[in-house]
Each structure stands twice: as structure tokens, then as C-alpha cells.
C-alpha positions, 0 to 999 in steps of 0.5 A: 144842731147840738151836740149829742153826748154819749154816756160811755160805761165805766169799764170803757172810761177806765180804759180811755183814763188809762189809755189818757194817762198812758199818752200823758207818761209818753209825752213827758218821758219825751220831754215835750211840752203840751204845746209842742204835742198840740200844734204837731197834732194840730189839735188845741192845749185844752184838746191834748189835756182832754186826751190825756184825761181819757175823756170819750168824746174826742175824735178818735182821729186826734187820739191817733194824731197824738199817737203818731206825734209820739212815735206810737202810731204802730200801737194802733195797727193790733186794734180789732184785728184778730175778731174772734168773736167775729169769726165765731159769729160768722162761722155759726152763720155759714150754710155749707152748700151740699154738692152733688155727687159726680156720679149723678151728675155722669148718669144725668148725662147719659139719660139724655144722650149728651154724656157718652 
């Protein structure tokens, strides 16, 4: 089966070129070499130079890998964690459920005898 390619939208590749060249900076102030990040993140040279170019259809699971070989594994942790559009768009969503009044439910109850 080929491999399907999505074309991603400009604001996003410059974002993932950012996000490339921020990992690329990390490694070289660290002082390791591309094959030393690879073979600890078990991915391939030319895998690591497509993760330092942003390039969109690398796993995110090798951009983590990466991440972690470079102590920078704690950044992954604020992504989509506060979703205010999210709890906007549920909030808009939610029916508020009417509940009876204790009184009517106290005159039910006498009505049939069960409630004194």
C-alpha cells in the first residue's frame, strides 16, 4: 500500500521548521553528534536531519524520542493541555437538567399515601 502524504498549511511548516531548528540548536549546544542523538533515539542519520528540518511526515513518536535523548521530553507535557476552545465548545454543548422542586416531590407523596 503507498504512502499517503499530507500537505500541511504554511503556518504549520513553519512551525515544525522552528521546532526543527530549535531540537537542531539543542543537540549542538550538548555537543553531540547526529549520529550519537540517532542511535540513542533509534531512529536513522537521515531521520534525525528530517526532524531538524521540520519536515511533517516524521512520527511524532521520533520527534519525542529526540526530545527525551535531549533532556527535553518535560516540554512535551503543556501540549494541548489546557484546550480552552475545547471546554468552550463543551460548555456551549451542555443541557442543564431541570430538577424538581422539593416541594412537589413532598405533595406527590401525600397524594398516595406513602409520604406522611
Amino acid at each position: 500500500m503507498p504512502r499517503t502524504t499530507v500537505t500541511a498549511m504554511p503556518s504549520l511548516r513553519r512551525r515544525l521548521a522552528q521546532l526543527g531548528e530549535n531540537i537542531h540548536l539543542a543537540r549542538l549546544r550538548r555537543r553531540l553528534s547526529a549520529s550519537q542523538v540517532a542511535e540513542r533515539a533509534g531512529i536513522t542519520r537521515t531521520t534525525l536531519r528530517s526532524i531538524e528540518h521540520g519536515d511533517g511526515s516524521v512520527s511524532l513518536g521520533a520527534y519525542a524520542n529526540v526530545l527525551f535523548c535531549l533532556g527535553l521530553d518535560q516540554d512535551l507535557d503543556p501540549i494541548a493541555r489546557d484546550d480552552e476552545l475545547g471546554r468552550k465548545l463543551q460548555d456551549a454543548n451542555l443541557t442543564v437538567k431541570r430538577r424538581a422542586s422539593r416541594r412537589s416531590h413532598v405533595n406527590r407523596g401525600a397524594e398516595d399515601g406513602s409520604i406522611l
